[in-house]
C-alpha atoms as one frame of an Amber mdcrd trajectory, in Angstrom:
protein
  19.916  37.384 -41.293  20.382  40.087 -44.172  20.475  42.582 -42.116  23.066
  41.076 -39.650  25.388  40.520 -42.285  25.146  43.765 -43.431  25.523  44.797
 -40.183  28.601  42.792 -39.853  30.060  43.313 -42.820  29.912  47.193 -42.303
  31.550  46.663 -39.108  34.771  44.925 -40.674  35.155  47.526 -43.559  34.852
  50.287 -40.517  37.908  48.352 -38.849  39.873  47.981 -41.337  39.635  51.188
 -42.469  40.372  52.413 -39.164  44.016  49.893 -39.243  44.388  51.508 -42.674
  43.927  54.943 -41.550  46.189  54.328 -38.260  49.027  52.946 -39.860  49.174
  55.691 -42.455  48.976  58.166 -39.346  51.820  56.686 -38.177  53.916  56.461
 -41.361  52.964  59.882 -42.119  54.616  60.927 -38.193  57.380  58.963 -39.215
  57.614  60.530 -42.558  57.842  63.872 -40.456  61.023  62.894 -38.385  64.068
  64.327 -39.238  66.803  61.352 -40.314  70.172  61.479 -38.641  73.045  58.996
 -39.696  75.740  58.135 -38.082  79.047  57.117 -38.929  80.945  55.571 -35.816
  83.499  52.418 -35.003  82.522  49.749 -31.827  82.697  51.607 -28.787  84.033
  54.973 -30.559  80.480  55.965 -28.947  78.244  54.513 -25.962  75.382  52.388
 -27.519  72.960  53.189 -24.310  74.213  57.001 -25.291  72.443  56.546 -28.617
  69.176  54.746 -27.914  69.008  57.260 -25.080  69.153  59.420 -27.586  66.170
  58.499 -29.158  64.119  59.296 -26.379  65.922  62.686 -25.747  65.265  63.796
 -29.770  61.547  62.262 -30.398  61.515  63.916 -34.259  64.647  62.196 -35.040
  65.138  59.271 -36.306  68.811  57.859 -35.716  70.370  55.399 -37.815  73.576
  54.814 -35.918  76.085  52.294 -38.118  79.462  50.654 -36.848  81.939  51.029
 -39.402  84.150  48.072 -39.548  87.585  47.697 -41.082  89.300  50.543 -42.281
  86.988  53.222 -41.009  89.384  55.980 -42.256  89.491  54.442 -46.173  85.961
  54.342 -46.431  85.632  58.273 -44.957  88.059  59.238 -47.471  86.904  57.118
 -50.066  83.165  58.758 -49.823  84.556  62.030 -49.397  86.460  61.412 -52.705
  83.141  60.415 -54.416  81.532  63.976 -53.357  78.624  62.186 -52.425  76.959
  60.014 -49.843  78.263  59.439 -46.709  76.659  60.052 -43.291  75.441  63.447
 -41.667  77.379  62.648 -38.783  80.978  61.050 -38.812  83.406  60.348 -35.939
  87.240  60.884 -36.406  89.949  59.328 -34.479  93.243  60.907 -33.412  93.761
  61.584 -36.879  91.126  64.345 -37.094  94.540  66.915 -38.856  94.357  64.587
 -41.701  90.431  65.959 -42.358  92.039  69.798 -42.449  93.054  70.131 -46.304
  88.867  68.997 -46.607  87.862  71.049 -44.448  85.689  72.575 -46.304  83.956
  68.964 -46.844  82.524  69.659 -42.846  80.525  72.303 -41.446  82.435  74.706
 -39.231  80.881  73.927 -35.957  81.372  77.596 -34.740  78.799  78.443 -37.383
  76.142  76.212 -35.736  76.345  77.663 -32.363  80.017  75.517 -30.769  81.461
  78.853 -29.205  78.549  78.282 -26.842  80.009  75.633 -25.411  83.467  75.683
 -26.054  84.019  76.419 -22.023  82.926  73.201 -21.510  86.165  71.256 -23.117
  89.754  71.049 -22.082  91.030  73.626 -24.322  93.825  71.536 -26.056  91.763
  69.198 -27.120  88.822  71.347 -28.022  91.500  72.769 -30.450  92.806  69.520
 -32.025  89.732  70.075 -33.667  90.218  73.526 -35.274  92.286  74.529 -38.596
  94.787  76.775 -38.412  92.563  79.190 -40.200  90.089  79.097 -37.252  87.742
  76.748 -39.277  85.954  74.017 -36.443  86.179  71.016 -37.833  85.130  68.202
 -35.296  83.733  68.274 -31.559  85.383  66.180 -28.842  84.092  62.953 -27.516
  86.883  61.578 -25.673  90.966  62.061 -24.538  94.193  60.012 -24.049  96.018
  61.792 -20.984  99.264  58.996 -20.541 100.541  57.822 -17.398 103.150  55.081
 -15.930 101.661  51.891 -15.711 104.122  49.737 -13.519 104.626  46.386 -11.810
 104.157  47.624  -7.919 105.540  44.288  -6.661 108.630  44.040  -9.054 109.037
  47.984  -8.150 109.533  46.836  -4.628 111.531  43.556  -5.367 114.329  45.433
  -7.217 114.537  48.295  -3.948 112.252  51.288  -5.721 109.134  52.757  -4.264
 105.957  51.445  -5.587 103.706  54.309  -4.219 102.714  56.312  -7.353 103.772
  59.504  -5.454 106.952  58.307  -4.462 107.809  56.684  -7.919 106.504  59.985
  -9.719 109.350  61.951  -7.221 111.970  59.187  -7.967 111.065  59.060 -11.820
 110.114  62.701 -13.035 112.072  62.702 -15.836 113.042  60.805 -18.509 116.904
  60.180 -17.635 115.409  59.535 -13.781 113.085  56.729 -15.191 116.284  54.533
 -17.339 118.725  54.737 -14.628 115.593  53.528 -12.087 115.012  51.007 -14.536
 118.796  49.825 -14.890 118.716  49.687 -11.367 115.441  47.457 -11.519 116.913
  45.033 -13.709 120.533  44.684 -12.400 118.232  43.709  -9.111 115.934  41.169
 -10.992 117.875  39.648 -13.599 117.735  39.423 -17.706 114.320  38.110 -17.279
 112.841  41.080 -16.524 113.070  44.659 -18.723 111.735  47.964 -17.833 109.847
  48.310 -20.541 107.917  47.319 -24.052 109.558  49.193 -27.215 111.380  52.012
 -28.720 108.175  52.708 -30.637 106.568  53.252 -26.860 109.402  55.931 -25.855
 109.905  57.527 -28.644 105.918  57.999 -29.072 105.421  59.164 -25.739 108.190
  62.082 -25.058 106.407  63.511 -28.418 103.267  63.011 -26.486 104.096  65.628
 -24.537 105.860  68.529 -26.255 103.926  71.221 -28.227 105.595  70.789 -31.658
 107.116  67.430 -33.120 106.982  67.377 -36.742 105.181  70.479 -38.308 104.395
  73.910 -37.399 100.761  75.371 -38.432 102.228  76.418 -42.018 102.529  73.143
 -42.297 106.655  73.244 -42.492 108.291  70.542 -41.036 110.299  71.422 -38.247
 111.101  67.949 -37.212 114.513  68.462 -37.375 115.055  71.864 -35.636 115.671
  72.046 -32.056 112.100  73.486 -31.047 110.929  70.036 -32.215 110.613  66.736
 -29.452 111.648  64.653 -32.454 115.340  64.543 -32.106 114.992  64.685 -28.341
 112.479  61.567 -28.226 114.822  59.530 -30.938 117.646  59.984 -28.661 115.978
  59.057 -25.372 114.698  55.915 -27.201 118.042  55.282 -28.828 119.286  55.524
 -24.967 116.671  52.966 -23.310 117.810  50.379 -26.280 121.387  50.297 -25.686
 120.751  50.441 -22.099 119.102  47.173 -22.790 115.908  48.397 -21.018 113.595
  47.188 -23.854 111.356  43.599 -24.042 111.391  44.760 -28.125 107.881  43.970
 -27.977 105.154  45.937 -29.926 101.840  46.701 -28.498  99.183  44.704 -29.636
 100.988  41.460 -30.627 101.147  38.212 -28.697 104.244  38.411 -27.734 103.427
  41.651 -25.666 100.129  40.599 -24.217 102.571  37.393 -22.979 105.422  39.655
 -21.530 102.593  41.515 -19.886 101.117  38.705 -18.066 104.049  36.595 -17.163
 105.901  39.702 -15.590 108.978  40.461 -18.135 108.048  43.756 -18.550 107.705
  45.664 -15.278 106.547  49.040 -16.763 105.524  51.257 -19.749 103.807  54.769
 -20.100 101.105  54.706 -21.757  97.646  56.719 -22.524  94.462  55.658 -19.991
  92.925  53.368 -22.326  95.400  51.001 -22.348  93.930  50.183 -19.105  91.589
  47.865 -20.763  93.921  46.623 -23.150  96.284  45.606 -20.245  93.452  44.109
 -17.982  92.719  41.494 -21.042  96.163  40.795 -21.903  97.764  40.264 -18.160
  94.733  38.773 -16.190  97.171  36.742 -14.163  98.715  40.052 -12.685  95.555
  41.153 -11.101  96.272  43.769  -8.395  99.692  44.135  -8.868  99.958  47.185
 -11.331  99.685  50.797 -10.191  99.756  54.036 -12.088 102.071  56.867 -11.580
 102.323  60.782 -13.113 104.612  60.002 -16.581 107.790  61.065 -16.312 108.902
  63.808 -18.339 105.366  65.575 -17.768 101.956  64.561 -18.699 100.997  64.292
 -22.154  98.207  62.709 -24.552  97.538  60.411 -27.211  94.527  59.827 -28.818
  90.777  60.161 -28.283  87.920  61.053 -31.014  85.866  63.696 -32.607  82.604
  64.335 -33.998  82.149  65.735 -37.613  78.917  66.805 -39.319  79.410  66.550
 -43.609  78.522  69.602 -45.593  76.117  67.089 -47.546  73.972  66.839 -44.364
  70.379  67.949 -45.372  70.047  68.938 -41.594  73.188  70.296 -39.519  71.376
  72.251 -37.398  69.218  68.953 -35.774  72.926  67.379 -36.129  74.708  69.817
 -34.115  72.020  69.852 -31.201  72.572  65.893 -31.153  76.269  65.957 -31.094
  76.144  68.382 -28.572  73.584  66.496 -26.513  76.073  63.416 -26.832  79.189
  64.826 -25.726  77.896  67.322 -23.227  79.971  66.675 -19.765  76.916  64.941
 -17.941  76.500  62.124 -20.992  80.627  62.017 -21.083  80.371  60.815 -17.274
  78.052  58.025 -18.703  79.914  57.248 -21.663  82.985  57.025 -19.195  80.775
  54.572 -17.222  79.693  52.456 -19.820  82.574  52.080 -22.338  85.657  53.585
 -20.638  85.865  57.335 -22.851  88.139  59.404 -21.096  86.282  62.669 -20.830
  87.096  65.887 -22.625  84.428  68.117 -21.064  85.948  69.666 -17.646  83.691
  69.178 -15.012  83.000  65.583 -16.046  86.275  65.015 -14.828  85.335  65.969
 -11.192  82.834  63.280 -11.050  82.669  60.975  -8.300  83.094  57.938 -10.989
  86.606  59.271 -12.026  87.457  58.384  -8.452  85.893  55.116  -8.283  88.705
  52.282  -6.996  89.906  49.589  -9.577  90.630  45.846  -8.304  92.792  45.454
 -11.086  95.380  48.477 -10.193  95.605  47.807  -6.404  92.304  49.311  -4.975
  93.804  52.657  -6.493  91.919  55.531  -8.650  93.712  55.328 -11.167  91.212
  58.135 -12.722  92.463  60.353 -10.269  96.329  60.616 -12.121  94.500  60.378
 -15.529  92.591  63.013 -14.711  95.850  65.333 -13.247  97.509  64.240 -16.403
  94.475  65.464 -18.893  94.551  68.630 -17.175  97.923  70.060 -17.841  98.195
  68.265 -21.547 100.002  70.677 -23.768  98.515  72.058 -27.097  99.854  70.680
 -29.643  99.741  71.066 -33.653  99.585  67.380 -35.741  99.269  68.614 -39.054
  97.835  66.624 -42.196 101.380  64.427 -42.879 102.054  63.340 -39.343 101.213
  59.921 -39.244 103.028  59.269 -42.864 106.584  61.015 -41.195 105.721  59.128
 -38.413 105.631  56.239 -39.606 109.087  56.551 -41.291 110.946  57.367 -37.784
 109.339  54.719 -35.968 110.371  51.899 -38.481 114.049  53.486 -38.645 113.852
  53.162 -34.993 112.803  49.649 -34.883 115.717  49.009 -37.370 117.809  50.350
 -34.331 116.457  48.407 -31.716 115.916  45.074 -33.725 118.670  45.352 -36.605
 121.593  47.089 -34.739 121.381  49.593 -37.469 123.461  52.710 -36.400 121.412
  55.454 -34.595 122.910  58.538 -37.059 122.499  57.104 -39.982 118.742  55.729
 -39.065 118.200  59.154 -38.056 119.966  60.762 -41.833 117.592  58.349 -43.574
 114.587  59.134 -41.974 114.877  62.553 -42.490 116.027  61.967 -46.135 112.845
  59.609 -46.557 110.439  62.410 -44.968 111.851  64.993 -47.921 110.785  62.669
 -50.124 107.552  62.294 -48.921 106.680  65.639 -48.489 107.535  66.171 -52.112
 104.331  64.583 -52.790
């Protein structure tokens, strides 16, 4: 009996020595991993993306966080503190803002991006580079525009509603209001051509080459070789044309027009394709897309970053690059709608893929036409605080009656002051 408990007792120390000695094995690999964090917003990257990741990069370990709220505050917040933060952060289309701390970022060139700088639509691989040549942030996705219209109220008021035909009928601008004063003399006051002067105005600037500064920073928004004045004055036009619904993109009102068919058109960048799908169910099938008129153009899509306090930016540029190389943006495109950046994801067979919603058409296939002849363009740190001053002196215009001039004076008196800052 003595000697079986010894026996047995032996054999329990021997096992839990050997649990002991495996789990510290396996906390010691783990110690060994390299830790990558990410800073990111809900779908600003694909989920299945990352946890493939994990499997792709077996001495990483990825701690991937969704930023909520105001995912711009808290990057400029940490980068005010000089410390913290993640190794990896993703920027919107406000990546120009991160230029004047650039030096806050590695310069991707430095880590090996000239490699693969082929890859990317060049305007938007750009968008991520200082004037000074510094590389800033790495693509993930784009926003080429497009016309989204109302096929059957297209045909109902005598226009074409075969996106080539309506592109031919509507390349420009000027072509596009008198179609649509033609559309709604045929239909009646209940119907409008299109959302907002916000929406016009936005979108001619989408696609010119300079709008408010040039890359010395000036502001050139009120010289001729800007779109500013040119996009105010088309906008000013559709509003006293009384082409506009007056209402603003992600409000109630506008997800209402949408689906009860007051608004028969509005251009648009491609991810307002899901926007429009859950706002206008009841209009299933009857919207198309069409080339913009006035020429293709884009706005928004993201970037990747890597911080300069990022113990590891080489094992952070290999996973960024992994990411957004052009076989994982046909996936991301798959799984979470990101309009690709890389070039030959965009001759996948999924970018041709028909959509219930639009018709049966591809819509990819215009998106796709449209990223591909984007112009490059220069945002510079202070766009979106000029911006913001036009666009609410233009919806003083459109909702106040002010008059057009003197909305124009005071928004160019308002964006001296600001720059005085």
């Amino acid at each position: 009996m003595t000697t079986r408990a010894t026996f047995s007792a032996l054999l329990t120390a021997i096992l839990v020595a050997a649990v002991i000695l495996t789990g510290c094995s396996a906390q010691a690999a783990a110690d060994k991993k390299t830790t990558l964090t990410i800073w990111y917003w809900n779908r600003g990257l694909d989920d299945k993306l990352i946890e493939a990741a994990r499997t792709e990069f077996p001495n990483v370990r990825i701690v991937a966080q969704k930023v909520g709220g105001d995912f711009k505050s808290k990057l400029k917040t940490t980068l005010a503190a000089g410390s913290g933060g993640p190794d990896i952060v993703a920027f919107n289309d406000w990546v120009t803002e991160m230029f004047p701390n650039a030096d806050r970022f590695y310069d991707l060139y430095e880590l090996g991006a000239r490699d693969i700088e082929p890859d990317y639509l060049p305007w938007k691989w750009q968008l991520g580079v200082t004037p000074q040549g510094r590389m800033v942030a790495l693509p993930i996705d784009t926003g080429p525009t497009a016309l989204f219209y109302r096929a059957d109220l297209f045909e109902q008021a005598g226009l074409p509603s075969d996106p080539e035909e309506v592109h031919k009928l509507m390349g420009t601008w000027d072509d596009y209001l008198a179609a649509g004063k033609k559309l709604q003399d045929a239909l009646g006051g209940g119907v409008k051509l299109t959302d907002n002067i916000g929406t016009i105005y936005t979108q001619v600037n989408a696609q010119s080459e300079t709008i408010y500064f040039d890359k010395n920073d000036q502001f050139v928004g009120g010289d001729p070789s800007s779109s500013a004045k040119r996009a105010w004055e088309l906008a000013v036009k559709a509003s006293s044309m009384g082409l506009l619904a007056n209402a603003n993109g992600g409000t109630p009102e506008w997800s209402a027009a949408m689906n009860t068919g007051k608004i028969a058109s509005f251009v648009g960048a491609v991810w307002n394709k899901e926007i429009l799908q859950q706002a206008a169910p009841d209009t299933a099938g009857k919207w198309r897309v069409a080339r913009a008129p006035g020429g293709d153009g884009n706005n928004g899509g993201s970037f990747l970053a890597i911080m300069r306090t990022s113990k590891h930016p080489g094992e952070a540029f290999q996973l960024i690059k992994w990411l957004q190389s052009p076989d994982n943006q046909v996936k991301s495109f798959a799984d979470v709608n990101l309009f690709p950046s890389a070039k030959t994801a965009l001759d996948s067979p999924v970018m041709r893929r028909k959509e219930d919603f639009f018709g049966g058409q591809a819509t990819g296939e215009i998106f796709t036409a449209s990223a591909l002849h984007v112009k490059p363009t220069y945002f510079g740190p202070r766009y979106v605080n000029v911006n913001g001053i036009v666009n609410r002196q233009l919806q003083s215009v459109a909702t106040q009656g002010k008059n057009p001039d003197d909305a124009w004076r005071d928004a160019l008196a308002r964006i001296g002051k600001e720059l005085l800052r």
